[in-house]
C-alpha positions as CSV (number, residue, x, y, z in Angstrom):
1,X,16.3,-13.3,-8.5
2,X,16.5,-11.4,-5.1
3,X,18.4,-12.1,-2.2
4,X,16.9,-12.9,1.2
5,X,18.2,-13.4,4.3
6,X,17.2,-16.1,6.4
7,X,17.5,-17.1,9.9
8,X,17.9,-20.6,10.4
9,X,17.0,-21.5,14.5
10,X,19.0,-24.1,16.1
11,X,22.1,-24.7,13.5
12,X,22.5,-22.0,10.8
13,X,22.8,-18.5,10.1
14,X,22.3,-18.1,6.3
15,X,21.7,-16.3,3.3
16,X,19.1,-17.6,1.2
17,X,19.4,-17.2,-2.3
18,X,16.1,-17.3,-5.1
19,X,16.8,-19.6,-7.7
20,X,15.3,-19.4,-11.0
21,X,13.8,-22.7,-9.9
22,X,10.5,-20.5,-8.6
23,X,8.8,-17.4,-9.3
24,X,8.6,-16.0,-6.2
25,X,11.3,-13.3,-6.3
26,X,9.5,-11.3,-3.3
27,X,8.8,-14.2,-0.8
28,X,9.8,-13.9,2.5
29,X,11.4,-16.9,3.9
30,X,12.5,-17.3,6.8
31,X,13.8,-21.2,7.1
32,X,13.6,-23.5,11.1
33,X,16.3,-25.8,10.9
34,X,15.2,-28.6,12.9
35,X,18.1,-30.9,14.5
36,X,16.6,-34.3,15.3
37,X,19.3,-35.6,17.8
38,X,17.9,-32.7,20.0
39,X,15.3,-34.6,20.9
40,X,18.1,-37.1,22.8
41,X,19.2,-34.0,25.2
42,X,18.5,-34.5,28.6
43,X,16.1,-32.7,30.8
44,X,15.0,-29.3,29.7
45,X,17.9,-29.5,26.7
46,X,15.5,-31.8,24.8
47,X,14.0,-30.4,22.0
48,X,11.0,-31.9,19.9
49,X,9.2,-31.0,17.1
50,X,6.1,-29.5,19.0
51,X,9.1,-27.3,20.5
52,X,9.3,-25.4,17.0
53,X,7.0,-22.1,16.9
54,X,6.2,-22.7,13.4
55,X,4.3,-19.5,13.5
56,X,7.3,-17.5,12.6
57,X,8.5,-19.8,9.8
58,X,7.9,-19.9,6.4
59,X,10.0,-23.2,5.5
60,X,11.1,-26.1,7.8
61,X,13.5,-28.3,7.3
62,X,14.6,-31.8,9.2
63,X,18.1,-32.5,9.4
64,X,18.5,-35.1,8.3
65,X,18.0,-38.2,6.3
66,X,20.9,-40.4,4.3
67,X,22.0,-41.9,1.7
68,X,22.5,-46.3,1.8
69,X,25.8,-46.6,0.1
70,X,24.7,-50.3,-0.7
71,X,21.6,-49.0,-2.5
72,X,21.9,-45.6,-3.4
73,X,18.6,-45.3,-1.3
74,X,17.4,-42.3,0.5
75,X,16.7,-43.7,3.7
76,X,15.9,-42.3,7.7
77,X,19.2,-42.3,9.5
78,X,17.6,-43.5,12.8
79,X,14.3,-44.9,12.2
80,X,13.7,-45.3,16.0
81,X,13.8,-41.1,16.6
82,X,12.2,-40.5,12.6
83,X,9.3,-43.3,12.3
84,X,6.3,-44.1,14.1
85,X,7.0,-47.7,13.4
86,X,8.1,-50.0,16.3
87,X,6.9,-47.8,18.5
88,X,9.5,-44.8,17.5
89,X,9.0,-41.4,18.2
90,X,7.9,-40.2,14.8
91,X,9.4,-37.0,14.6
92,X,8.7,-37.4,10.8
93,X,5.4,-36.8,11.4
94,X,5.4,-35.0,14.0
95,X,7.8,-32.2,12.2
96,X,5.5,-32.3,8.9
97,X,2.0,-32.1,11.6
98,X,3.6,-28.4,12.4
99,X,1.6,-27.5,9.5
100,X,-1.8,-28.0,11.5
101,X,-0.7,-24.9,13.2
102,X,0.6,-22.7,10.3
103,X,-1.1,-23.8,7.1
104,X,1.2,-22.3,5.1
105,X,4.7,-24.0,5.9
106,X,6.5,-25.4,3.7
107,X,8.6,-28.6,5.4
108,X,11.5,-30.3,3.9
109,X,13.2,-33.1,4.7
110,X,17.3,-32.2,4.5
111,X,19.8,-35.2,3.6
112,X,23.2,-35.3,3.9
113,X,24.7,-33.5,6.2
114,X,28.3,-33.5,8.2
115,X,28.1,-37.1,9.6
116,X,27.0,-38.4,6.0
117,X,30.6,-37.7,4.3
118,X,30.9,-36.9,0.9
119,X,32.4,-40.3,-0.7
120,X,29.4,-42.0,-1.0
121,X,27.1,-39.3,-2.5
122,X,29.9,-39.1,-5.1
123,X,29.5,-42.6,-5.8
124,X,25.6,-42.3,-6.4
125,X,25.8,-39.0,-8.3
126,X,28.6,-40.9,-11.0
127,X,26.4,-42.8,-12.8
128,X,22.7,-42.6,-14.1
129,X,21.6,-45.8,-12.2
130,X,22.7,-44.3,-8.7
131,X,21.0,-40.8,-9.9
132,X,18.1,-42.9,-10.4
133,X,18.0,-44.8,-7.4
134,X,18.4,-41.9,-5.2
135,X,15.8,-39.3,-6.5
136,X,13.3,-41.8,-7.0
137,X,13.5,-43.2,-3.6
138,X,13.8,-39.6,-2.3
139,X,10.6,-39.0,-3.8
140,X,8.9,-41.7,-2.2
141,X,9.9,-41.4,1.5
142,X,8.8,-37.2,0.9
143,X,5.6,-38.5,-0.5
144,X,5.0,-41.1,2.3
145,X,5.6,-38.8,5.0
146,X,4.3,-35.7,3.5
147,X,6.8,-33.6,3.0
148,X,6.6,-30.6,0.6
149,X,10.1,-30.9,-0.6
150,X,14.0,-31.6,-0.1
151,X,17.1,-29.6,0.6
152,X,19.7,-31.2,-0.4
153,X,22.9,-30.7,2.2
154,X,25.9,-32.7,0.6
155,X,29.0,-31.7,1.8
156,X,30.9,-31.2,-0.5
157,X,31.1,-32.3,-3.9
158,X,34.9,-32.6,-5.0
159,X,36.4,-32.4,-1.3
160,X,36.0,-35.0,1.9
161,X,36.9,-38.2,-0.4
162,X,34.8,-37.2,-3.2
163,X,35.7,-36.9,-6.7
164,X,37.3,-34.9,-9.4
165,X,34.1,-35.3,-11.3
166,X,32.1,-34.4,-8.6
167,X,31.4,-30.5,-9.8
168,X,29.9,-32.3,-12.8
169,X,27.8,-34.8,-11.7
170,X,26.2,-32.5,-9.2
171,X,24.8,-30.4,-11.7
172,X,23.5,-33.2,-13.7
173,X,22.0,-34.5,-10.3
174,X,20.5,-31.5,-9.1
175,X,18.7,-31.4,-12.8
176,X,17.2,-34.6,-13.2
177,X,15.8,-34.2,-9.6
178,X,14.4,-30.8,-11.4
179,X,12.9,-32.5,-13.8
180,X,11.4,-35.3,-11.1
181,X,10.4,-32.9,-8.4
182,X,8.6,-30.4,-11.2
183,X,6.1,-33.6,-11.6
184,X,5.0,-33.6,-8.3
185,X,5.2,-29.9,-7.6
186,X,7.9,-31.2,-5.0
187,X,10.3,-28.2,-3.3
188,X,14.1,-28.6,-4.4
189,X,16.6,-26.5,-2.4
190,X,20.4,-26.5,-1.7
191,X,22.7,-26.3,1.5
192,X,25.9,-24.8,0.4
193,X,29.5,-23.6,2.3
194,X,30.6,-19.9,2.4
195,X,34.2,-20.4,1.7
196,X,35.0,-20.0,-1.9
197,X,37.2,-22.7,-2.2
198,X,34.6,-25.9,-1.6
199,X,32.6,-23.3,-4.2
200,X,34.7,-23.4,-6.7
201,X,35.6,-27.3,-6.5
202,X,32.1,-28.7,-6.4
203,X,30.1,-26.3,-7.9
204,X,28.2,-25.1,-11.0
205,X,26.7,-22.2,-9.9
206,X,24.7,-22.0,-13.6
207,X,23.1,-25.1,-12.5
208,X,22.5,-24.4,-8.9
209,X,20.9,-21.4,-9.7
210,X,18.8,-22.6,-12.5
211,X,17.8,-25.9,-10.5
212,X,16.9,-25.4,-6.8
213,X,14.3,-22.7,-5.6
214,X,16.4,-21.2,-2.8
215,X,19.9,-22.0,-1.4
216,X,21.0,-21.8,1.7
217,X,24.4,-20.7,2.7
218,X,26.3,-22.1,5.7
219,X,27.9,-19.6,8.1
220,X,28.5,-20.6,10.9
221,X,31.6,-22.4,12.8
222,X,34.4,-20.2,11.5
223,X,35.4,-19.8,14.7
224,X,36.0,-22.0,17.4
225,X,38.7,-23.5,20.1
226,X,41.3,-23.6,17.3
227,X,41.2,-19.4,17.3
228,X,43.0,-19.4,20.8
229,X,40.7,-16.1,21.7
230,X,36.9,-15.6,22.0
231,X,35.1,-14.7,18.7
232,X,32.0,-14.7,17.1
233,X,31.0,-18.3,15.4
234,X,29.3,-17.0,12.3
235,X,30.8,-13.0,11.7
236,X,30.2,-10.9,8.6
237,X,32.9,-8.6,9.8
238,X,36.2,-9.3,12.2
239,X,38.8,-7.2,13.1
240,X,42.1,-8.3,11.7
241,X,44.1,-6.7,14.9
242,X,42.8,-9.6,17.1
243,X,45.4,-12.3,15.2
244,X,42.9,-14.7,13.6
245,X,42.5,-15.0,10.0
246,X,39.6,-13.3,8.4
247,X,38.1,-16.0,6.7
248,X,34.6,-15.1,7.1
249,X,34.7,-11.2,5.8
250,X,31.7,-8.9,4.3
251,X,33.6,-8.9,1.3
252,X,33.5,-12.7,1.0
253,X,29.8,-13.0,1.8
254,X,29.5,-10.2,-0.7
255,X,31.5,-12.2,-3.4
256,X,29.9,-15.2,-2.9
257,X,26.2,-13.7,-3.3
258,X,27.6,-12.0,-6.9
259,X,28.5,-15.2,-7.7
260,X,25.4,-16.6,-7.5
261,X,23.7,-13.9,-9.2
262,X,25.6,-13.8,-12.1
263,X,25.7,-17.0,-12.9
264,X,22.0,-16.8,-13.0
């Protein structure tokens, strides 16, 4: 397993982790994040798929789809800016047709998200009916629009009205969609936080590591309006003599990454 880093445009700086998932220790990845709400900016702020230069990315990914709480369904979370249907703009399609122009990228469709909560993924991932549900919708709306794969961007498991249980039925989740995704020679990779504590709460590393082909490690928005001062959003290294907690260190990053590894 080696570690990469990864530049994520638009939303993320990250570390990507190998998984044991793929056998592609010495890939190079280097992973768009595409933000569909863009699209809504006005003027020249609007961004669009055919915006992307896909020429310098290995891996895209579309933030996001959702889960139906109702259903345990993985659905579009605003059909009129994903589908074609209705006379929508189709950025589904239009994010996966990047690939006419770089052969080789790999696009994912990401699900969860900030907006999406944590309750209701804890709900689906609790029982093997919602487990169900979920992965084999999932794979049908990647199949119908083409996608190569999913990352899957719950956060967290165990924290934002989630469950106890959580840190369990992830891992069992993220294995049966494995199993599922190994069929189809679908993608499976994982968003996950920096900060050791949502870590240690929602997380089997042994089955992250052994399930999904690369992770991806949020780091950004450690600082913000709340600091009272002017920082960096997403620092590896802060100086402790400007008065704001070092939450973010080298030494964390550092940790986190040997966490990984070992586990795998």
């Amino acid at each position: 397993m080696k570690l990469l880093l990864s530049l994520l445009f638009g939303l993320i700086l990250c570390f990507s982790i190998e998984g044991k998932a793929t056998g592609k220790a010495d890939e190079k990845r280097v992973v768009c994040y595409f933000a569909s709400w863009s699209g809504y900016r006005n003027g020249l702020g609007a961004f669009t798929p055919e915006d992307t230069d896909a020429s310098i990315c290995t891996h895209g990914i579309y933030a996001f789809a959702g889960l139906d709480a109702a259903t345990a369904h993985l659905i579009p979370l605003d059909a009129w800016n994903d589908l074609s249907e209705g006379g929508g703009k189709g950025f589904y399609n239009r994010f996966v047709g990047l690939k006419k122009s770089n052969p080789n990228l790999k696009v994912l469709l990401g699900v969860g998200g900030w907006n999406e909560g944590s309750s209701k993924y804890s709900v689906m991932a609790s029982s093997a009916t919602g487990r169900s549900r979920f992965i084999k919708s999932a794979m049908a709306l990647l199949q119908e629009h083409n996608f190569d794969g999913l990352d899957l961007a719950w956060l967290y498991p165990g924290s934002r009205g989630g469950s106890a249980l959580d840190k369990k039925n992830y891992a069992i989740l993220i294995a049966e969609m494995r199993q599922e995704f190994d069929k189809e020679g679908l993608i499976l990779s994982g968003t996950l936080p920096a900060l050791e504590t949502f870590l240690h709460v929602g997380y089997d590393m042994d089955a992250v590591a052994k399930n999904f082909d690369f992770i991806n490690v949020l780091a950004y928005d450690y600082r913000g309006s709340w600091d009272g001062i002017t920082g960096l959003a997403a620092p590896l290294v802060y100086k402790s003599d400007k008065g704001i907690p070092d939450v973010m260190k080298l030494s964390n990053i550092i940790l986190i990454l040997r966490t990984n590894i070992k586990a795998a």
